[in-house]
PDB file of N, CA, C and O in Angstrom:
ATOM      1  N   UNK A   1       7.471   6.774  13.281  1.00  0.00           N
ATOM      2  CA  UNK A   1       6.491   6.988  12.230  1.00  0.00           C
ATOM      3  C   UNK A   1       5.088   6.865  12.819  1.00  0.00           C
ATOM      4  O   UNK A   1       4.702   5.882  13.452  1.00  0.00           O
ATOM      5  N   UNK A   2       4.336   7.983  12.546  1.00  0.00           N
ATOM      6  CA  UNK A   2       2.838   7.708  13.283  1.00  0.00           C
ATOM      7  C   UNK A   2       2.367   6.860  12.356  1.00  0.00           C
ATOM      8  O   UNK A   2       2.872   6.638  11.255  1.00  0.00           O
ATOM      9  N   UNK A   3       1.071   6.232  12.963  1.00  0.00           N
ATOM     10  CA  UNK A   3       0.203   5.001  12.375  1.00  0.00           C
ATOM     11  C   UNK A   3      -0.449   5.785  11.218  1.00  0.00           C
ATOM     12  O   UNK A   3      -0.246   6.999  11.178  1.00  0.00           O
ATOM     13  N   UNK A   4      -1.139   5.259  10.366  1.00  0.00           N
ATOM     14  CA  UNK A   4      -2.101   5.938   9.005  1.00  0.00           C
ATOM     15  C   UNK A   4      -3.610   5.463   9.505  1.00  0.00           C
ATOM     16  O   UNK A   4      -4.507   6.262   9.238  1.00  0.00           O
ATOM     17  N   UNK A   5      -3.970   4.310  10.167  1.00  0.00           N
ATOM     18  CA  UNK A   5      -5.247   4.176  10.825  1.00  0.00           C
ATOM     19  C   UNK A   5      -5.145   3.875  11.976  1.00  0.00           C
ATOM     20  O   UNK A   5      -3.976   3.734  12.336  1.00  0.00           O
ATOM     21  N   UNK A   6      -6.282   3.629  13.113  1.00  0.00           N
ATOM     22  CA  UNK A   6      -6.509   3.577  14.452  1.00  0.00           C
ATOM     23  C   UNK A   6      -7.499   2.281  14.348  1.00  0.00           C
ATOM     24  O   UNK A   6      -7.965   2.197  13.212  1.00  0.00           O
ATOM     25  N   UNK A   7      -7.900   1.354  15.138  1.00  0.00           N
ATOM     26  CA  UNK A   7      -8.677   0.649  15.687  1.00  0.00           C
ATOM     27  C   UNK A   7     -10.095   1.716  15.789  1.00  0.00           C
ATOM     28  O   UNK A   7     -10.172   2.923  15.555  1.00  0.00           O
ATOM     29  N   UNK A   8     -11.168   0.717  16.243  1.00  0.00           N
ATOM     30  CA  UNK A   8     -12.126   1.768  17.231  1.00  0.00           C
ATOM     31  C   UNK A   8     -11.947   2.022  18.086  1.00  0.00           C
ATOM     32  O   UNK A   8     -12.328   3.146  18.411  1.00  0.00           O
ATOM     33  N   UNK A   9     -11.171   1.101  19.184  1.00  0.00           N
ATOM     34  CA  UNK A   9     -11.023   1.854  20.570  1.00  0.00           C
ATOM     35  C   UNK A   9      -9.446   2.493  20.406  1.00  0.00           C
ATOM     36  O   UNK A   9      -8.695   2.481  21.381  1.00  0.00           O
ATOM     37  N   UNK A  10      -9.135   2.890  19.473  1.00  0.00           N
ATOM     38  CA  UNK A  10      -7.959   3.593  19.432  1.00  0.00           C
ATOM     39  C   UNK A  10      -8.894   5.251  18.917  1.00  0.00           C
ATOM     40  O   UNK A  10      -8.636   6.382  19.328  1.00  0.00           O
ATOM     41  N   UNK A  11      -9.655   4.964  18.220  1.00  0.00           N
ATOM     42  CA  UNK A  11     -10.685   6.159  17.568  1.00  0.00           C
ATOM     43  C   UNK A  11     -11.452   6.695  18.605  1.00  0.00           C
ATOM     44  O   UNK A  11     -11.711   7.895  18.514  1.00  0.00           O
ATOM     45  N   UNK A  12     -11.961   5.953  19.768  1.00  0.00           N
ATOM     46  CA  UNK A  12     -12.573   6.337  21.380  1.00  0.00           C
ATOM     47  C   UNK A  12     -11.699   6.932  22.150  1.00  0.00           C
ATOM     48  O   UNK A  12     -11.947   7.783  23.004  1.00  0.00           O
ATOM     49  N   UNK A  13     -10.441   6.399  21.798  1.00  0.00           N
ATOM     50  CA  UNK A  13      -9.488   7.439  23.161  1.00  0.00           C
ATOM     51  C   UNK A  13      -8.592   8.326  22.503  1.00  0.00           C
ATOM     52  O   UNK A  13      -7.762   8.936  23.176  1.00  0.00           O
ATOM     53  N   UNK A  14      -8.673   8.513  20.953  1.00  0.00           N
ATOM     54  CA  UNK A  14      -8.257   9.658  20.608  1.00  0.00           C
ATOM     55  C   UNK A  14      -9.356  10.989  20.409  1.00  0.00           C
ATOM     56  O   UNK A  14      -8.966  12.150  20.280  1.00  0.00           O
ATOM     57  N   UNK A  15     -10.578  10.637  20.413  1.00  0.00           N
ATOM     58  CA  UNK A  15     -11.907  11.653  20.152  1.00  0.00           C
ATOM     59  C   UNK A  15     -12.850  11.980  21.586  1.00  0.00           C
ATOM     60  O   UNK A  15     -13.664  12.864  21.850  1.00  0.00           O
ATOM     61  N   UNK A  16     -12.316  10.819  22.348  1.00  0.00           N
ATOM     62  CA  UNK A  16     -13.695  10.964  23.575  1.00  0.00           C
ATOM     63  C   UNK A  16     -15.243  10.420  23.260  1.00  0.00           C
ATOM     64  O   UNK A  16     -16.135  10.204  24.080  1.00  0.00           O
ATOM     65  N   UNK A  17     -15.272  10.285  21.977  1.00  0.00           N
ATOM     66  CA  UNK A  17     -16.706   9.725  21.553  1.00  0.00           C
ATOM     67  C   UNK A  17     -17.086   8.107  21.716  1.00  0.00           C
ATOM     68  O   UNK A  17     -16.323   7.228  21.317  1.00  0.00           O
ATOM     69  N   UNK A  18     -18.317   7.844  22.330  1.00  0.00           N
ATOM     70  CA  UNK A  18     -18.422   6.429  22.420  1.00  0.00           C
ATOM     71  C   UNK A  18     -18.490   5.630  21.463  1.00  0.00           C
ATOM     72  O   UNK A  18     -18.475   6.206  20.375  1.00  0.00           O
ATOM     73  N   UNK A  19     -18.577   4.248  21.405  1.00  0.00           N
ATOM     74  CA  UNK A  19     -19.157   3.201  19.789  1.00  0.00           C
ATOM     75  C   UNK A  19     -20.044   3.809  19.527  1.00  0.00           C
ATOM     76  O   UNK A  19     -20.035   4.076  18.326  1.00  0.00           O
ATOM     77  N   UNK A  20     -21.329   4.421  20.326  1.00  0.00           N
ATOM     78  CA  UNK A  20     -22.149   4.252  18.865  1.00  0.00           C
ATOM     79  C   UNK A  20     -21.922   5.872  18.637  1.00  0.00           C
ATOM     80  O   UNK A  20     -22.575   6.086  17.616  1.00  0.00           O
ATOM     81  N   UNK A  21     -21.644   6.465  18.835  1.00  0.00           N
ATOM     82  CA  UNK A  21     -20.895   8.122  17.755  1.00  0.00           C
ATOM     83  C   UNK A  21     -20.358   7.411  16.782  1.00  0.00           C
ATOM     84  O   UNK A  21     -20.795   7.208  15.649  1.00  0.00           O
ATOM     85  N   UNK A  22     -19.174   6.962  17.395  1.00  0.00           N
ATOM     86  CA  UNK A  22     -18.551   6.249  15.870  1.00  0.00           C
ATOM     87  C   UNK A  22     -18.844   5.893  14.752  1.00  0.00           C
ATOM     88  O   UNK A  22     -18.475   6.408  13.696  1.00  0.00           O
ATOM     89  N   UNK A  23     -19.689   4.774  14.939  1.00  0.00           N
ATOM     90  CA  UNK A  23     -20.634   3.966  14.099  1.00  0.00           C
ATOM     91  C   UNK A  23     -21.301   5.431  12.997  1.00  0.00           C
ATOM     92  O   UNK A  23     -21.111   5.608  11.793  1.00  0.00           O
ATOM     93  N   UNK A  24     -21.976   6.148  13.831  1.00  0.00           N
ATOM     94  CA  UNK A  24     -22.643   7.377  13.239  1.00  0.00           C
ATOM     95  C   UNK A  24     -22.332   7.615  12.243  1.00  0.00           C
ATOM     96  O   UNK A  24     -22.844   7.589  11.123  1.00  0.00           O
ATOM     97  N   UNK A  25     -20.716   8.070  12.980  1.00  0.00           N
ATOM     98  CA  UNK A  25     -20.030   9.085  11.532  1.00  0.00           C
ATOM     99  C   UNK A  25     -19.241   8.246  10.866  1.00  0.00           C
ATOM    100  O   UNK A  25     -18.369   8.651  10.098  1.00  0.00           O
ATOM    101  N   UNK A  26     -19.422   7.270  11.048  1.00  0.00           N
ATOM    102  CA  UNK A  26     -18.657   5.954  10.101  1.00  0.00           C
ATOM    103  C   UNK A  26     -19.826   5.730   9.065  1.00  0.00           C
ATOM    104  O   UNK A  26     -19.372   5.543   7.937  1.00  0.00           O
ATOM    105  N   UNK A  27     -21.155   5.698   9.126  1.00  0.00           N
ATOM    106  CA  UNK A  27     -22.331   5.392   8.463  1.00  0.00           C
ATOM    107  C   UNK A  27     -22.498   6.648   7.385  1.00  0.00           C
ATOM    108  O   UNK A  27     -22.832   6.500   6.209  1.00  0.00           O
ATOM    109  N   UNK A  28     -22.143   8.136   8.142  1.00  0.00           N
ATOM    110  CA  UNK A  28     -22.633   9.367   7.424  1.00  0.00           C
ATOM    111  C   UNK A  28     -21.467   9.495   6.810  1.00  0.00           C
ATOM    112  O   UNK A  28     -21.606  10.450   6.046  1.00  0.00           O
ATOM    113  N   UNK A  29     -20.123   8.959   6.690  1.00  0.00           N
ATOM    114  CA  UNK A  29     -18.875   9.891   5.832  1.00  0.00           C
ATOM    115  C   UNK A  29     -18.264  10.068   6.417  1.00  0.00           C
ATOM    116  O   UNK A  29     -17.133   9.710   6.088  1.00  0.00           O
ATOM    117  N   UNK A  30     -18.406  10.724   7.713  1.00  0.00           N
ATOM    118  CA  UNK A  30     -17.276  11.927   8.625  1.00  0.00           C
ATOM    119  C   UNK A  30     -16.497  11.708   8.778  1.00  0.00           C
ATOM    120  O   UNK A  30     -15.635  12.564   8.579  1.00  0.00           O
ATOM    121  N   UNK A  31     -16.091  10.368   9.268  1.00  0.00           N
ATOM    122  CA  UNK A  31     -15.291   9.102   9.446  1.00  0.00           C
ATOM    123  C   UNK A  31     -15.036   8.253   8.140  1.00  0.00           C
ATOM    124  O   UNK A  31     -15.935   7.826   7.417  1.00  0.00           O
ATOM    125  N   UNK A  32     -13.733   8.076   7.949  1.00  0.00           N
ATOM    126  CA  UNK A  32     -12.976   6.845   6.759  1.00  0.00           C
ATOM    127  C   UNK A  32     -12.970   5.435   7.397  1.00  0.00           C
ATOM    128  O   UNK A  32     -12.873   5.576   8.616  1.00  0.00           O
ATOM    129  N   UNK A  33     -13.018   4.500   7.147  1.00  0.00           N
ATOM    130  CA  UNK A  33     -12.998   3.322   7.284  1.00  0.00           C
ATOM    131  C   UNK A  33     -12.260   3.005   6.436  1.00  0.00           C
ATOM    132  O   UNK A  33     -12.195   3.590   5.354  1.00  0.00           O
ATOM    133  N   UNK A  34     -11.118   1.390   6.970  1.00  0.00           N
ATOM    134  CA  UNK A  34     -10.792   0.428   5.559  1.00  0.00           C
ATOM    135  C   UNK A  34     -10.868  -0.697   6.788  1.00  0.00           C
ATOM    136  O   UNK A  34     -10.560  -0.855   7.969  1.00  0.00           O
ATOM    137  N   UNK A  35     -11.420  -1.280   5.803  1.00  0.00           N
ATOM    138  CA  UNK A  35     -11.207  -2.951   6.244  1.00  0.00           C
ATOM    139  C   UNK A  35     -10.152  -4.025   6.250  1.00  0.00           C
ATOM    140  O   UNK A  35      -9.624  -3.693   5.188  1.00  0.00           O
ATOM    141  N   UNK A  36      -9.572  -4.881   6.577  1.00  0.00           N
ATOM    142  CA  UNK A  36      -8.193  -5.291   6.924  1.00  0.00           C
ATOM    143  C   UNK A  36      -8.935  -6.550   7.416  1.00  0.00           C
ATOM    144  O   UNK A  36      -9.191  -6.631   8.618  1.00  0.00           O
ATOM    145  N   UNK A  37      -9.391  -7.784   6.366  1.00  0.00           N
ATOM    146  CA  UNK A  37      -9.980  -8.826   7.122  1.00  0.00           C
ATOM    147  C   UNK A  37     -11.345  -8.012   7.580  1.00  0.00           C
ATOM    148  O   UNK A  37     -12.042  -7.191   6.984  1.00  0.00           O
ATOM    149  N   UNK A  38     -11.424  -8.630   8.968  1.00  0.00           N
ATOM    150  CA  UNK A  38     -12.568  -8.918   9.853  1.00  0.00           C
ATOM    151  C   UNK A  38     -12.552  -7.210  10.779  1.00  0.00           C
ATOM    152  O   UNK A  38     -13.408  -6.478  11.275  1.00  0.00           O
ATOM    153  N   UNK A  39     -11.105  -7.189  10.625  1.00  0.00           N
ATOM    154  CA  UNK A  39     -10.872  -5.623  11.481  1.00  0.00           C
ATOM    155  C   UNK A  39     -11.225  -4.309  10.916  1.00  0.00           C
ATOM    156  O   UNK A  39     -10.781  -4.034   9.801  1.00  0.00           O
ATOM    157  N   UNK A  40     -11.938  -3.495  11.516  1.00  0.00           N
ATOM    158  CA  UNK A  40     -12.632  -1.818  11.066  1.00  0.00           C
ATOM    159  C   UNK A  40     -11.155  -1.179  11.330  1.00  0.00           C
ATOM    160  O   UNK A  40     -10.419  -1.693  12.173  1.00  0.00           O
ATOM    161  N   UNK A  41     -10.797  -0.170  10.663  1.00  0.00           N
ATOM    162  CA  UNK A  41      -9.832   0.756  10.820  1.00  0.00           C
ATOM    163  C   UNK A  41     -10.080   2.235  10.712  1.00  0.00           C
ATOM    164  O   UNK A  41     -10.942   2.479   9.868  1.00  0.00           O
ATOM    165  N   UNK A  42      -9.578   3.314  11.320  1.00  0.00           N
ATOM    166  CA  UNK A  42     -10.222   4.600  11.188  1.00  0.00           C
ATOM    167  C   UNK A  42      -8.981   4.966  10.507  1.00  0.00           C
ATOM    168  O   UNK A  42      -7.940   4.346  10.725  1.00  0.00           O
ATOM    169  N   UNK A  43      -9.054   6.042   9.613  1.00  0.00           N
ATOM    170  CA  UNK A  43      -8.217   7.037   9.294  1.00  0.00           C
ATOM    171  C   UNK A  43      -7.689   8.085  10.304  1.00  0.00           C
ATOM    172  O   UNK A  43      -8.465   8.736  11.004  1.00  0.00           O
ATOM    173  N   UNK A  44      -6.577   8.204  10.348  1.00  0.00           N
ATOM    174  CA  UNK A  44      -5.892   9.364  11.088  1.00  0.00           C
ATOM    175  C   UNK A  44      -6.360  10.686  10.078  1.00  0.00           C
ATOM    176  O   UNK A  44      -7.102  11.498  10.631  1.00  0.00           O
ATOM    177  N   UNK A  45      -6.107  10.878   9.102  1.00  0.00           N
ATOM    178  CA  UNK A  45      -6.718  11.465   8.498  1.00  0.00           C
ATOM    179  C   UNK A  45      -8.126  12.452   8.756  1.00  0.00           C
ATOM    180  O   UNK A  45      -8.218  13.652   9.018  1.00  0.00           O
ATOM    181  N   UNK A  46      -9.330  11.220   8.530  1.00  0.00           N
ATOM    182  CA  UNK A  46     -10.643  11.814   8.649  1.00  0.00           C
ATOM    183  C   UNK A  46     -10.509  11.822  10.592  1.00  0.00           C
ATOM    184  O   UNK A  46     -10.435  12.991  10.970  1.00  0.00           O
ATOM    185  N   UNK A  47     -10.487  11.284  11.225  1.00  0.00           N
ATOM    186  CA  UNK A  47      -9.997  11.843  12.611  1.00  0.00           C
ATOM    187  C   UNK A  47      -9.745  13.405  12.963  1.00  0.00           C
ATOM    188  O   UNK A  47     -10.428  14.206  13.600  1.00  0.00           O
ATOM    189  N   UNK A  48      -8.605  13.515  12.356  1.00  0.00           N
ATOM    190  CA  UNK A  48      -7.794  14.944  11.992  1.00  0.00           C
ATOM    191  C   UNK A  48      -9.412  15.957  11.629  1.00  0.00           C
ATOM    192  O   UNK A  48     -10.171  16.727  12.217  1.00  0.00           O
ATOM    193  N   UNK A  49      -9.270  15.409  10.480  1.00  0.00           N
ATOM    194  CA  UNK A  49     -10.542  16.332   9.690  1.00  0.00           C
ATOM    195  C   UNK A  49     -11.601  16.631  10.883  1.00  0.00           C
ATOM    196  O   UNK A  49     -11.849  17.727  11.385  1.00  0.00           O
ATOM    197  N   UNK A  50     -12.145  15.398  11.196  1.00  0.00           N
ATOM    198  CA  UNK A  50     -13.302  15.639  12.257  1.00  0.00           C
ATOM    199  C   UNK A  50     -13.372  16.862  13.011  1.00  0.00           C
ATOM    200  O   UNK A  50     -14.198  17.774  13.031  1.00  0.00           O
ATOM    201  N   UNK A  51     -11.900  16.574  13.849  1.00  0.00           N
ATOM    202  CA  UNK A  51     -11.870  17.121  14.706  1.00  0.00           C
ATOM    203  C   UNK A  51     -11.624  18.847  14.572  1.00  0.00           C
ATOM    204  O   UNK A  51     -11.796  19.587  15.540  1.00  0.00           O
ATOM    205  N   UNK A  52     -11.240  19.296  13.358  1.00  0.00           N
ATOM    206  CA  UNK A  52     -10.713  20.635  13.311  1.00  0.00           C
ATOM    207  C   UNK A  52     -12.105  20.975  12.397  1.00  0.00           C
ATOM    208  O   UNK A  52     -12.053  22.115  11.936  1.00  0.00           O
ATOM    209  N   UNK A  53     -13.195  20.317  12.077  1.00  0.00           N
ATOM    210  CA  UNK A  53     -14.354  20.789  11.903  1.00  0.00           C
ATOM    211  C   UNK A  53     -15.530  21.155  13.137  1.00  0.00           C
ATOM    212  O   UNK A  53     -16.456  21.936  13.358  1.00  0.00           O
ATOM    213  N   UNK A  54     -14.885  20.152  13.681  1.00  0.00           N
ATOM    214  CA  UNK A  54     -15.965  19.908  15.333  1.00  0.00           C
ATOM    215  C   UNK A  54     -16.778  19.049  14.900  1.00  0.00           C
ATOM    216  O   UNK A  54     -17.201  19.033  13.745  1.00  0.00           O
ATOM    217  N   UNK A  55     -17.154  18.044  16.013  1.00  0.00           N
ATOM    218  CA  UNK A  55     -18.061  17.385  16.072  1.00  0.00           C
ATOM    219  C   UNK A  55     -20.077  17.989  15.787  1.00  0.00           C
ATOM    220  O   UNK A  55     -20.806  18.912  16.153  1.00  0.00           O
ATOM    221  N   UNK A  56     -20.173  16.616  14.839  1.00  0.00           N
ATOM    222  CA  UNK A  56     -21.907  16.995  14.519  1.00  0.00           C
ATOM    223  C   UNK A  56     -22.646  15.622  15.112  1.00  0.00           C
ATOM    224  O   UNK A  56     -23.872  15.511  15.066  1.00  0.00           O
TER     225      UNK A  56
END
């Protein structure tokens, strides 16, 4: 079963983009977040999305 979210450095070595890209499109939308405690989580999802839009 694939995962439903990623870490950030799981979100860095699936995109190639550094922390602060991340942060970016975590701030603008592009990127989903959920929180889990203290831990950031990315969506596989908005990942997906990102990527078949291309990076801004």
């Amino acid at each position: 079963m694939e995962p439903l979210t990623v870490t950030i450095e799981g979100t860095r070595q699936l995109t190639g983009l550094g922390n602060t890209k991340i942060f970016e499109l975590l701030a603008s939308g592009h990127l989903k977040r959920v929180k889990v405690g203290r831990r950031t989580l990315v969506t596989i999802q908005s990942i997906r999305a990102l990527i078949e839009r291309g990076y801004s």
